[in-house]
C-alpha positions as CSV (number, residue, x, y, z in Angstrom):
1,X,-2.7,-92.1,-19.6
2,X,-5.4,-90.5,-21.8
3,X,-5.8,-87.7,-19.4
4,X,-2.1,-86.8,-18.9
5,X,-1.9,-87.3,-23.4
6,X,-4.3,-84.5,-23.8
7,X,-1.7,-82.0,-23.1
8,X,0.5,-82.7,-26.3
9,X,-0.9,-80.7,-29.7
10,X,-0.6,-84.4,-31.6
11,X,-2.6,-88.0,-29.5
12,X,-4.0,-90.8,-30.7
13,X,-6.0,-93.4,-28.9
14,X,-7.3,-96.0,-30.0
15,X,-9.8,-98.5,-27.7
16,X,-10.5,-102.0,-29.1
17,X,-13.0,-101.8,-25.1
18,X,-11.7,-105.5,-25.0
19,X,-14.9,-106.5,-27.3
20,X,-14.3,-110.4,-27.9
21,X,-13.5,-110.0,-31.8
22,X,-11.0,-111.5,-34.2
23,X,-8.2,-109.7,-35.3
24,X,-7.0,-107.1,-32.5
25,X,-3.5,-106.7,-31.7
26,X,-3.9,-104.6,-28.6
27,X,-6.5,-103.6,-26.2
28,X,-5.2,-99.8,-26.3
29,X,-2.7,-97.9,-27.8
30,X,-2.0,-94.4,-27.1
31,X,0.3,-92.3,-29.5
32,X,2.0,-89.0,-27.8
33,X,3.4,-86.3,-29.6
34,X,4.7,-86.1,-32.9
35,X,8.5,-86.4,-34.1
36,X,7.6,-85.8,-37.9
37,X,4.1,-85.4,-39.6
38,X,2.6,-85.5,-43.2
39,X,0.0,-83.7,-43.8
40,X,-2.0,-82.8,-47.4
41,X,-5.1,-82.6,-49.4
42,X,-6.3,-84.8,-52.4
43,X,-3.7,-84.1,-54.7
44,X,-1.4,-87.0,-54.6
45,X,-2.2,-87.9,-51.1
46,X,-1.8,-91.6,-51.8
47,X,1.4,-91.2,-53.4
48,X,2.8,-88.6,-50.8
49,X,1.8,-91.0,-47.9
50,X,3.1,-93.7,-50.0
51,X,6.6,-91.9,-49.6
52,X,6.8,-90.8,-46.2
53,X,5.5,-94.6,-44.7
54,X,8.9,-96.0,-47.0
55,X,11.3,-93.0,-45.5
56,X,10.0,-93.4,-41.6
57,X,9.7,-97.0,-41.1
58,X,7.9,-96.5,-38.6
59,X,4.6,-96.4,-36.5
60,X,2.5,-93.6,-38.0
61,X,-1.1,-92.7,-36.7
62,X,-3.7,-90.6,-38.4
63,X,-6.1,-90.7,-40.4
64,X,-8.2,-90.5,-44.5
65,X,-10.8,-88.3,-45.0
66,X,-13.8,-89.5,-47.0
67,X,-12.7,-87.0,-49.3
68,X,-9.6,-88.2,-51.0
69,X,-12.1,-90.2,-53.4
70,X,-11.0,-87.4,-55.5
71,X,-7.4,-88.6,-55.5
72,X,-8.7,-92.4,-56.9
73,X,-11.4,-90.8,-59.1
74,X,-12.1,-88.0,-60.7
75,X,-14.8,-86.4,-58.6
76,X,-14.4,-83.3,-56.6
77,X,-16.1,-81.8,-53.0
78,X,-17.8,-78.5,-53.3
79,X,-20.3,-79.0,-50.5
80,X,-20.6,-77.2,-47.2
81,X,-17.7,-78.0,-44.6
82,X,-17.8,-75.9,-40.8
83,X,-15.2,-78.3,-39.7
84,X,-11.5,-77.6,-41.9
85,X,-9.9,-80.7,-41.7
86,X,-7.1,-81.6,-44.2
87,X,-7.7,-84.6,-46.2
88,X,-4.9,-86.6,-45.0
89,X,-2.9,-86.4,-41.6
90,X,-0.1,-88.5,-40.3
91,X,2.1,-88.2,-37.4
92,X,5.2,-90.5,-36.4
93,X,4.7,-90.7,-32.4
94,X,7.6,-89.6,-30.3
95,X,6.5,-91.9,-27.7
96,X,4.1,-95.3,-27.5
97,X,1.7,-96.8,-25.1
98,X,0.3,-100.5,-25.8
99,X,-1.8,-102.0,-23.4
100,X,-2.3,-106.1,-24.0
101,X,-4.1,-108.4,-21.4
102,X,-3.2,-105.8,-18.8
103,X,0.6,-105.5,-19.4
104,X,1.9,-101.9,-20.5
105,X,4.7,-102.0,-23.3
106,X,6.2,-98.5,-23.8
107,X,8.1,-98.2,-26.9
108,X,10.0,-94.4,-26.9
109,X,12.3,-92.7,-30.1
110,X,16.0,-92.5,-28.8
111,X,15.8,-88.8,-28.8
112,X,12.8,-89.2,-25.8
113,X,14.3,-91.6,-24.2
114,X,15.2,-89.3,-21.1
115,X,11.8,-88.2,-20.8
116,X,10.0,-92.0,-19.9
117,X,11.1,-91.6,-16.1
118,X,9.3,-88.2,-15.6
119,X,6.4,-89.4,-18.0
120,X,5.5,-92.2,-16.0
121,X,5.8,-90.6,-12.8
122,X,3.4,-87.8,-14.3
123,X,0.9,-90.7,-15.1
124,X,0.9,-92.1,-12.0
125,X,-0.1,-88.8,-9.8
126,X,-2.5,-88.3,-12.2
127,X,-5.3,-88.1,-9.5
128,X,-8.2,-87.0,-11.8
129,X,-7.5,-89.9,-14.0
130,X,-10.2,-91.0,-16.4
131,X,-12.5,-88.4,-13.8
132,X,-14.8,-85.6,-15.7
133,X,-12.1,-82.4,-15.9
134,X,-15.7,-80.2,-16.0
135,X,-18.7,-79.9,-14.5
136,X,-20.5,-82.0,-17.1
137,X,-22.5,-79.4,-18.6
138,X,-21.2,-78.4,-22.6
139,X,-22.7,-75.0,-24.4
140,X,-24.2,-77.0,-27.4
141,X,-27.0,-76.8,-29.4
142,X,-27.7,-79.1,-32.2
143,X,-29.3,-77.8,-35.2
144,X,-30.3,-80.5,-38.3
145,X,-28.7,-79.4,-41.8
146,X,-31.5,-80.9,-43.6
147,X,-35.1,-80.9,-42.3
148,X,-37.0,-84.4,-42.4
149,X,-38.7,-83.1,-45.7
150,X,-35.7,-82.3,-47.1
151,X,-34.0,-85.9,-46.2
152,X,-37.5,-87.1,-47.7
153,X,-37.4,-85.2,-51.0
154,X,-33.5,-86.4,-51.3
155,X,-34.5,-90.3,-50.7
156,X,-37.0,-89.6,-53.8
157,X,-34.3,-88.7,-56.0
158,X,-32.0,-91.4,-54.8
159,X,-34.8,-94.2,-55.3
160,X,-35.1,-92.7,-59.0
161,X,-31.5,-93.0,-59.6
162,X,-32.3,-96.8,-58.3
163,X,-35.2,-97.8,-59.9
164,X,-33.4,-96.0,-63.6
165,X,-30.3,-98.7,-63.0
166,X,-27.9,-95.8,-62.1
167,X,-27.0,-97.5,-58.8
168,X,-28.8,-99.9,-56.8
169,X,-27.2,-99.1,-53.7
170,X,-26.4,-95.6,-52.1
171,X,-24.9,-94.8,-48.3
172,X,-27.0,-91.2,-47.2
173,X,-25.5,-89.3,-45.1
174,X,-27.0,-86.0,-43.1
175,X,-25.4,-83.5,-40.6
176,X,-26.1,-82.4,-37.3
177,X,-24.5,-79.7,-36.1
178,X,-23.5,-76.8,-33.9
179,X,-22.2,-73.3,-33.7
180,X,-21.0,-71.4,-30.7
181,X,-20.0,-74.9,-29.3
182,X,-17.9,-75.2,-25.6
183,X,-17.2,-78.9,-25.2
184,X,-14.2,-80.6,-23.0
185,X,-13.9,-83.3,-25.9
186,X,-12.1,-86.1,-23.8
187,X,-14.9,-85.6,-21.0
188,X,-17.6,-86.2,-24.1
189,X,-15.3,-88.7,-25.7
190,X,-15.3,-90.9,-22.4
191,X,-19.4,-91.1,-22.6
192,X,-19.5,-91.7,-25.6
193,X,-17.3,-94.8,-25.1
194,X,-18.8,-95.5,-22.1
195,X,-22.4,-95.3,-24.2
196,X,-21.6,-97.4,-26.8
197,X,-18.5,-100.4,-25.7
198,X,-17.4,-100.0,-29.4
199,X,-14.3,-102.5,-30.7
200,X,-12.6,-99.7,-32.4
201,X,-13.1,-96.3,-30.3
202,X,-10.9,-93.7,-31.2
203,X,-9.7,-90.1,-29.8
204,X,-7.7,-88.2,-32.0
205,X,-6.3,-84.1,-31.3
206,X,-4.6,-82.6,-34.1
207,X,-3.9,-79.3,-32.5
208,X,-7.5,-77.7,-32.4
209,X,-9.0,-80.5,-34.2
210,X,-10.5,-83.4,-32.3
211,X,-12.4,-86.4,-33.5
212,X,-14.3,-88.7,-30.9
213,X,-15.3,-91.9,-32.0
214,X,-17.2,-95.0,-31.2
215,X,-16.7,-96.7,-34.0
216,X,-17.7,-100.4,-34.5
217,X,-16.6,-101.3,-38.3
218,X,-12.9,-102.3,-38.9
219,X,-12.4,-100.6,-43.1
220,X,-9.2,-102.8,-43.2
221,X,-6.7,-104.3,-42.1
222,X,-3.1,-106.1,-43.0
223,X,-1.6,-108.6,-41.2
224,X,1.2,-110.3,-42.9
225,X,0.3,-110.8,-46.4
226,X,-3.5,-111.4,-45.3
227,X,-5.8,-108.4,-46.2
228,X,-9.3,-108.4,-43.6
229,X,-12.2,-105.7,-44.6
230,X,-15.6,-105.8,-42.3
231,X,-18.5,-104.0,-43.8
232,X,-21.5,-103.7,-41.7
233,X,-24.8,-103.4,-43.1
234,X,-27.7,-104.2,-41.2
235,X,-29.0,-102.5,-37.9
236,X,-31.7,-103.4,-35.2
237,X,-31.9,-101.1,-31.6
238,X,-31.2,-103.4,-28.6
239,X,-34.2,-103.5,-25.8
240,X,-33.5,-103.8,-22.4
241,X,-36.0,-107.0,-22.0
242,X,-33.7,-109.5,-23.3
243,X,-36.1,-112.2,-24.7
244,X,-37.9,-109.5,-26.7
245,X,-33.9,-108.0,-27.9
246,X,-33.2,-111.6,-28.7
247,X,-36.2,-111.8,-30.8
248,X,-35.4,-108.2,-32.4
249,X,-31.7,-109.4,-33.1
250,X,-33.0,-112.8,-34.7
251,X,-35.4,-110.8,-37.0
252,X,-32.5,-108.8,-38.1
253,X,-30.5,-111.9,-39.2
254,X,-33.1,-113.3,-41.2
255,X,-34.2,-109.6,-42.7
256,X,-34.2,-109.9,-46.5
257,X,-33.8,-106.3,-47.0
258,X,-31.0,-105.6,-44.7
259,X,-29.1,-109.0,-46.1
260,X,-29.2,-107.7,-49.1
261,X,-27.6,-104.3,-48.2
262,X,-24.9,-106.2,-46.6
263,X,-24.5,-108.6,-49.6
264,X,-24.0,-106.4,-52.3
265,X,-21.1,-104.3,-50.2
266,X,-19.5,-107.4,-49.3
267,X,-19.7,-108.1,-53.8
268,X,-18.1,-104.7,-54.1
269,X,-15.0,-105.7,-51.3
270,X,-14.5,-108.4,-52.6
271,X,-13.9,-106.9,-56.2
272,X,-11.9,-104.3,-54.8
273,X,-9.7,-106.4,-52.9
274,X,-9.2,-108.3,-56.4
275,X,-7.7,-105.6,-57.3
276,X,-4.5,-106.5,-55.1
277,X,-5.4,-109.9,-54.6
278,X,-3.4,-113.1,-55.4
279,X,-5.9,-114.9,-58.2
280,X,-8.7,-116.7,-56.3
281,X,-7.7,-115.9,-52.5
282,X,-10.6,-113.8,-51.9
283,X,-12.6,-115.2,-49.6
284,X,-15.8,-114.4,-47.5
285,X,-14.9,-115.4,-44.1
286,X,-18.3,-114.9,-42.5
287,X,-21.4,-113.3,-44.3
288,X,-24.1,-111.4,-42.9
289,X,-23.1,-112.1,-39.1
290,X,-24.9,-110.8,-35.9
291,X,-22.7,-108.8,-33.7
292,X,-24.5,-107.0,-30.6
293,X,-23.5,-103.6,-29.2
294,X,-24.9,-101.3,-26.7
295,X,-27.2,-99.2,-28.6
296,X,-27.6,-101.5,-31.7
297,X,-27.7,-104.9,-32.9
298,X,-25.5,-105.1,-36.9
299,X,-24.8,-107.3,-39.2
300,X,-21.2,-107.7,-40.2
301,X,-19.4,-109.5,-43.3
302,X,-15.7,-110.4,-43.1
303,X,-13.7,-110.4,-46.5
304,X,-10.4,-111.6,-46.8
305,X,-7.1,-112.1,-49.4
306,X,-3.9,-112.6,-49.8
307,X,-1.4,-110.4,-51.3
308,X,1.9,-110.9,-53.1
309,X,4.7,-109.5,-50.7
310,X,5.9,-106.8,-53.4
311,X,2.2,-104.8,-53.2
312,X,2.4,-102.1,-51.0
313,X,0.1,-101.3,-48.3
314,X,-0.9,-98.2,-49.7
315,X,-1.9,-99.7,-53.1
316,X,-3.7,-101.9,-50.9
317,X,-6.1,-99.2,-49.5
318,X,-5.9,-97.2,-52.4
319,X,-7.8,-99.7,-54.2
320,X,-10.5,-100.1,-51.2
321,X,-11.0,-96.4,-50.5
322,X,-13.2,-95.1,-49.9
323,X,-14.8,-98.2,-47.7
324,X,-17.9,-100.0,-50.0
325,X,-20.3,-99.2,-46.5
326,X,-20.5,-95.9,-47.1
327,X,-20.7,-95.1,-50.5
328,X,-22.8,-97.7,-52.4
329,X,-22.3,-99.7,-55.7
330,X,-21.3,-99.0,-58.1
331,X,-19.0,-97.0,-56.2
332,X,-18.4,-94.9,-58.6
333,X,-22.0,-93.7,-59.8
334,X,-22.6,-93.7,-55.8
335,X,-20.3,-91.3,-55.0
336,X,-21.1,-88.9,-57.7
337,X,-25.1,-89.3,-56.8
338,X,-24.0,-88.8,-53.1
339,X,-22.0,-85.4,-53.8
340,X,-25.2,-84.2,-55.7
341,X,-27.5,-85.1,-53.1
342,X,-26.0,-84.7,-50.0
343,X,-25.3,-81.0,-48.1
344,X,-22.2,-81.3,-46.1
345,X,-18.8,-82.4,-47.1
346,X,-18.2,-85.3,-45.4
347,X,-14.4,-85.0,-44.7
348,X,-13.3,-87.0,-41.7
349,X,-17.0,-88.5,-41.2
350,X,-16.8,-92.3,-43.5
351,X,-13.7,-91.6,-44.1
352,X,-11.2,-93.7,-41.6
353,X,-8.6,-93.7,-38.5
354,X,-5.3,-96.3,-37.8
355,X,-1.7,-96.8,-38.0
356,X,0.8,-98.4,-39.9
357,X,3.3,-100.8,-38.2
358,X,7.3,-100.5,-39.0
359,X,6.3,-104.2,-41.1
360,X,4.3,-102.0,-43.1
361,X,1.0,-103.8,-41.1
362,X,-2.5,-101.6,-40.3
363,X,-5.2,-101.7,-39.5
364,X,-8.1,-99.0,-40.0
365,X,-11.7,-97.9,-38.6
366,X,-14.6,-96.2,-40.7
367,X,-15.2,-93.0,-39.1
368,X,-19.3,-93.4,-38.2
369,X,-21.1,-92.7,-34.2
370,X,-18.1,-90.1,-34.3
371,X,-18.4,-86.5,-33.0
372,X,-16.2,-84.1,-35.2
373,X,-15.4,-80.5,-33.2
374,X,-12.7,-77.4,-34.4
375,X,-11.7,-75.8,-30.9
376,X,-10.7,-72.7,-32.6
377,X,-14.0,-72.6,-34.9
378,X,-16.1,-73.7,-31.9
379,X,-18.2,-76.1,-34.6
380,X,-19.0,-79.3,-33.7
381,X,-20.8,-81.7,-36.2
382,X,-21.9,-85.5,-36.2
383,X,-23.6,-87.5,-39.5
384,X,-25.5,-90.5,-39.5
385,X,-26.7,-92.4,-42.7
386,X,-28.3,-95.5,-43.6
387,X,-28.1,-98.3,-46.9
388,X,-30.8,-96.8,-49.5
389,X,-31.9,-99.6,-51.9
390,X,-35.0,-100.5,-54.1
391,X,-36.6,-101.9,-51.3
392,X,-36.1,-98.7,-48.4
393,X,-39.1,-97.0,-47.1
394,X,-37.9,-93.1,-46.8
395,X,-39.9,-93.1,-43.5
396,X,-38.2,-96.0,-42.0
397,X,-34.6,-95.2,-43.1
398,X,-35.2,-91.7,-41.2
399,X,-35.6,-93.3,-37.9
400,X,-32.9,-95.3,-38.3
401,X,-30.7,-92.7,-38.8
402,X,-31.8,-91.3,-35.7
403,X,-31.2,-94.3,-33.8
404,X,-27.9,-94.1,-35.1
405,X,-27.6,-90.6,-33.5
406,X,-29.1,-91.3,-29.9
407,X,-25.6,-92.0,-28.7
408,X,-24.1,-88.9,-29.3
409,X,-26.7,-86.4,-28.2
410,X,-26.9,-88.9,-24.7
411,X,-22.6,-88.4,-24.8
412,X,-23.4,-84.6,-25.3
413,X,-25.8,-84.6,-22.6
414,X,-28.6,-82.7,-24.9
């Protein structure tokens, strides 16, 4: 299905890579083709999304760029961006694809209708389905947008800003990226997934535009009127002899440093969510969690409310975004630290990819292990980042940002 979707200018697929977790609807969904579209920078995003979810009433895919904190805030983005993403995309999806314990429910709009018979029999004879469409080999050469001195010297001034009480958490984000690139990005998407296992993958093409994402935090989601955010903070690498990767995961839980990285986002969610909240149904579900993937062990909180049923969803995120994991706390000092510290506009990278549900449901990722490519531009670009708090050592916090990237150079084959 994902092969024969590639062909239409507007996809989104999203791949929960049937990871035993609460909270998933589907296994897959694939979104094909787009019947109407919003699509805007800051200014009024919320609001302008706010409109066209009411008018549709309807499933809409897309996604928030980190960078509409300057629609909740007053902040701004003036730092280098090679990829040219808008802040805000959403499409309504001519035609649907869910996959659920191996049944296929295909919802089409009326107007499309005529074109399931043909569809389906073009998925079917698909006979290079889910097989490499290249030779493997991808024209890319990754260059670092800060040197390790650099990240170093930053980590300096970001402990400073720490130790003076400005912040006492801050989410540090570098780039790695590449000019010149010639990727196939559903070939590189499929090792990446195949890499990492991740409960909420995603591949998204908006017309030159493509993200590929392995992404194993969930920002938020709505079911009902029951609000669920899971910040993960917290990371161990996995080792292939299991009794010494059990030992590694077990350290991780009882870590003090990376508990308390994970505790004070899952204070700032659960302030944020008060924000919407009926009075005292915030609730931390699970705290400080050990989840294993296939790269890295995490630790992952869930947070939970209830709202009244006349909030709308939008408010709901609104109030959230952008996601506590990758800014810091106070958000707000965090944010403004992170735009005078960091080098690259973040755009798409923290920022995070889902759908709304005609019940005015969703459910959202946080854009992180993602590879971020412009066709047209031929740039490609990935970030990692780490938790920096009173207690980070600069060295230590480097490698684990490089951790972080080993599974997209091994999906790029570099």
């Amino acid at each position: 299905m994902l092969f024969w979707g590639q062909q239409f200018d507007h996809i989104s697929w999203l791949d929960s890579n049937n990871y035993p977790r609460k909270h998933s609807n589907f296994d897959t969904v694939l979104a094909i083709g787009s019947h109407s579209s919003l699509i805007c920078n800051y200014n009024n995003a919320f609001t302008n999304l706010k409109h066209y979810k009411n008018i549709t009433k309807d499933y809409l895919f897309g996604y928030l760029s980190y960078d509409l904190k300057n629609d909740t805030e007053n902040l701004t983005s003036n730092n280098l961006d090679g990829l040219s993403f808008t802040d805000l995309f959403f499409f309504q999806p001519k035609k649907l694809f869910f996959i659920k314990n191996n049944e296929l429910e295909i919802q089409y709009l009326d107007v499309y209708v005529d074109e399931m018979e043909t569809d389906l029999d073009n998925i079917y004879n698909q006979d290079k389905l889910n097989t490499p469409n290249s030779s493997g080999q991808h024209n890319v050469k990754i260059h670092k947008r800060i040197t390790k001195k650099q990240y170093l010297e930053q980590l300096e001034i970001i402990l400073k800003h720490i130790r003076r009480g400005d912040i006492y958490e801050l989410n540090f984000c570098q780039e790695f990226y590449a000019e010149n690139a010639n990727i196939d990005p559903l070939e590189v998407y499929q090792h990446l997934n195949e890499i990492s296992r991740p409960p909420l993958a995603s591949f998204l093409k908006i017309n030159d535009k493509y993200l590929l994402s392995a992404s194993p935090e969930r920002f938020v989601k709505k079911e009902g009127n029951k609000i669920i955010s899971q910040p993960i903070k917290g990371t161990a690498k996995r080792l292939t002899n299991k009794a010494a990767d059990k030992k590694l995961a077990l350290a991780l839980v009882k870590d003090e440093k990376e508990r308390s990285e994970n505790i004070m986002i899952v204070d700032l969610v659960r302030n944020d969510l008060s924000k919407t909240a009926i009075k005292g149904s915030v609730t931390v579900e699970e705290l400080c969690k050990l989840y294993s993937f296939e790269q890295v062990h995490q630790l992952i909180s869930t947070v939970t409310s209830l709202i009244d049923k006349s909030i709308d969803s939008i408010d709901v995120i609104k109030s959230l975004f952008p996601m506590g994991s990758m800014t810091g706390a106070p958000k707000l000092s965090a944010m403004k630290i992170i735009e005078a510290t960091e080098t690259t506009k973040r755009g798409l990278y923290s920022g995070a990819v889902g759908y709304f549900t005609p019940e005015d449901d969703f459910d959202f990722n946080v854009v992180i292990r993602s590879i971020l490519y412009n066709k047209t531009k031929q740039y490609l670009s990935y970030s990692v980042g780490g938790a920096i708090t009173v207690k980070s050592n600069p060295e230590k916090e480097y490698q684990e940002c490089l951790l972080k990237a080993i599974a997209m150079k091994k999906a790029l084959k570099i």
